[in-house]
N, C-alpha and C positions, 0 to 999 in steps of 0.2 A: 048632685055635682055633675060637671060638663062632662065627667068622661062615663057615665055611665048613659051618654045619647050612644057609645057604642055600641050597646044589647041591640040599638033598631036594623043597625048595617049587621050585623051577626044573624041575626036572626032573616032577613032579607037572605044573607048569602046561602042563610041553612034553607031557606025555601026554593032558593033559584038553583040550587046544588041537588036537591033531593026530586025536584022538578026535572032536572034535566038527566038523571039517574040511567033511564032506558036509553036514551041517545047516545050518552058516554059508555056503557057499555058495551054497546055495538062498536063504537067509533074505539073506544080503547078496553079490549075487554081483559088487557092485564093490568089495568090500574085501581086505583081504590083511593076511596076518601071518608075523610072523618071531619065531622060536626060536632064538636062539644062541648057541653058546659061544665064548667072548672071552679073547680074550690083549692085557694091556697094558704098555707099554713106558712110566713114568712117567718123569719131573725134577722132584722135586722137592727135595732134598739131603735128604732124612730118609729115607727106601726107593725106592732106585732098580732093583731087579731088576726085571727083566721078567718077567711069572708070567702061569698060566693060570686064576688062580683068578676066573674073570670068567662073566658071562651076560647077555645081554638079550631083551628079551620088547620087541617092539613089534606094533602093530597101526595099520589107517588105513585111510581111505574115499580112493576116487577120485570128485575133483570132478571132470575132465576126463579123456581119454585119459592127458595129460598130468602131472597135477597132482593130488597126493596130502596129504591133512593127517589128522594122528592122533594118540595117545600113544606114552610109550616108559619104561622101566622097566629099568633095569640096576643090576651090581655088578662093584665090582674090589676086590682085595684083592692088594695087592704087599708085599713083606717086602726084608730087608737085614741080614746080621749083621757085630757088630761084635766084633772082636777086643781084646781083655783094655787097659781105656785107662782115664785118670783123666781126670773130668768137675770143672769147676768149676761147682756149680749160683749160680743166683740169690742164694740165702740165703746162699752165702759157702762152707757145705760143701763138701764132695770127695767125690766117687763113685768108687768104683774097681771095673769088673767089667766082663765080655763081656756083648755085648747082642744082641737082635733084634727089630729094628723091622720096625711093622704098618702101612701106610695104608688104611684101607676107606673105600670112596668108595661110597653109594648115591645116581645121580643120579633122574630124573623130569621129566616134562613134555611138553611136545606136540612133535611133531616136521615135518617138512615136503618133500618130496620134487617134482623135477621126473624125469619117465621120459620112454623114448624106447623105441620098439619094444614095444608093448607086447603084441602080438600074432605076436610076434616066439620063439621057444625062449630067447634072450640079451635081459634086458631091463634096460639098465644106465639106472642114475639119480644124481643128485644132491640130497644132503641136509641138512638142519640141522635140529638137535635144541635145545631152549630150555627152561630150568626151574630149578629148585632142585636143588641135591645137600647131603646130610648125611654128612659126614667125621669116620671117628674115627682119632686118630694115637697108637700104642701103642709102651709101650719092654718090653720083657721082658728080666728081668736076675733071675739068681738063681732064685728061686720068689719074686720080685716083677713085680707089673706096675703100671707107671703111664699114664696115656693122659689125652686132652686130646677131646672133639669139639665141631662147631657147624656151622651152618650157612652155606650162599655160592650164586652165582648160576652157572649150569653154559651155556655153551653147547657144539657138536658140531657141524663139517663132516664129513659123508664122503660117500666114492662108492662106489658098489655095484654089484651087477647080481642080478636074481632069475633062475635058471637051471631054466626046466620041459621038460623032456626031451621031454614028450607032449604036444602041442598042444591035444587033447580033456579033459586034465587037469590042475587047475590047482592041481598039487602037486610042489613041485621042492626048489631047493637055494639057499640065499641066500650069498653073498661079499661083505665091507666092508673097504674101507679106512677109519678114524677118526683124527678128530684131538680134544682135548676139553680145553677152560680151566674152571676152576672158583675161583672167589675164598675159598673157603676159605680158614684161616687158624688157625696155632697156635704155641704155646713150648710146652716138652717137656722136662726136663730142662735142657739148656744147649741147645739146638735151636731154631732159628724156622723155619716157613714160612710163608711168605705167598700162594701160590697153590697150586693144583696143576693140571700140563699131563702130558698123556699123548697117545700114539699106540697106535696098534693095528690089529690085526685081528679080524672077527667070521668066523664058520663058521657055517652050521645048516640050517634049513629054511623055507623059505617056501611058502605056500598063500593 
């Protein structure tokens, strides 16, 4: 599907990010950034599988030992097939066919972090992320495709830790638990949703 040409720009930015690693920490040596791939477990009743087709990119300054504020930049895309059913659409028609549904969710916005240990190998924090997200909700049936998107308000709690192995370098491993609401909203066929919630984990690298 079209939205998964964005593993190539993710994976570009993870290499031009991690590339430019020494520079940036000269140039800002209280910032930090994470690279990672993301697995989300959605509810939303239109594609519930849990899929790996996900990434996020954030970055952010340290006001304090403590306390971090920055941007953040992700993608999820979860699917769901459905087995051979008649649909009563809106207009009164009937649909009869197997389907497989798409949700892509691109959220954005600032995010914000309290750490602990920062000087520490283990340096777990807590976060919220805040912004806009753009959702597109897709039916694939046949060699037809129908889809719906728009826009909604995104928030994100999660907890983490950045993991630098070497104390003299400030180049490791990043771990997240996430949780994320988003007000999105769509009909689809015979379909409605009106939010979208998801859980997950993030994987990657942090510098």
């Amino acid at each position: 599907m079209k939205h998964t040409n964005f593993l190539l720009p993710a994976l570009f930015a993870a290499i031009a990010l991690c590339c430019s690693r020494p520079a940036a920490a000269q140039a800002l040596p209280n910032a930090y950034f994470n690279v990672d791939w993301q697995i989300g477990i959605p509810s939303n009743g239109f594609a519930d599988d849990a899929s790996g087709w996900g990434a996020n990119l954030e970055g952010g300054y340290f006001l304090t030992d403590a306390v971090t504020i920055g941007a953040f930049l992700n993608y999820q895309t979860n699917f769901e097939r459905f087995g051979r059913q008649t649909l009563t659409l809106p207009s009164g028609n009937a649909l009869t066919a197997s389907q497989k549904h798409a949700v892509f969710q691109l959220p954005f916005g600032v995010s914000a972090r309290y750490n602990w240990l920062k000087q520490s190998i283990f340096q777990p924090y807590a976060g919220l992320k805040l912004g806009a997200s753009w959702a597109q909700f897709s039916s694939y049936y046949s060699v037809y495709k129908q889809s719906t998107d728009n826009w909604g308000f995104y928030l994100s709690p999660e907890v983490g830790v950045s993991i630098f192995p070497r104390r003299d370098l400030r180049y490791g491993f990043h771990a997240a638990f996430y949780y994320s609401y988003a007000t999105n909203s769509g009909d689809l066929l015979s379909y409605s949703v009106d939010h979208l919630s998801n859980f997950g984990f993030r994987f990657g690298v942090s510098f």
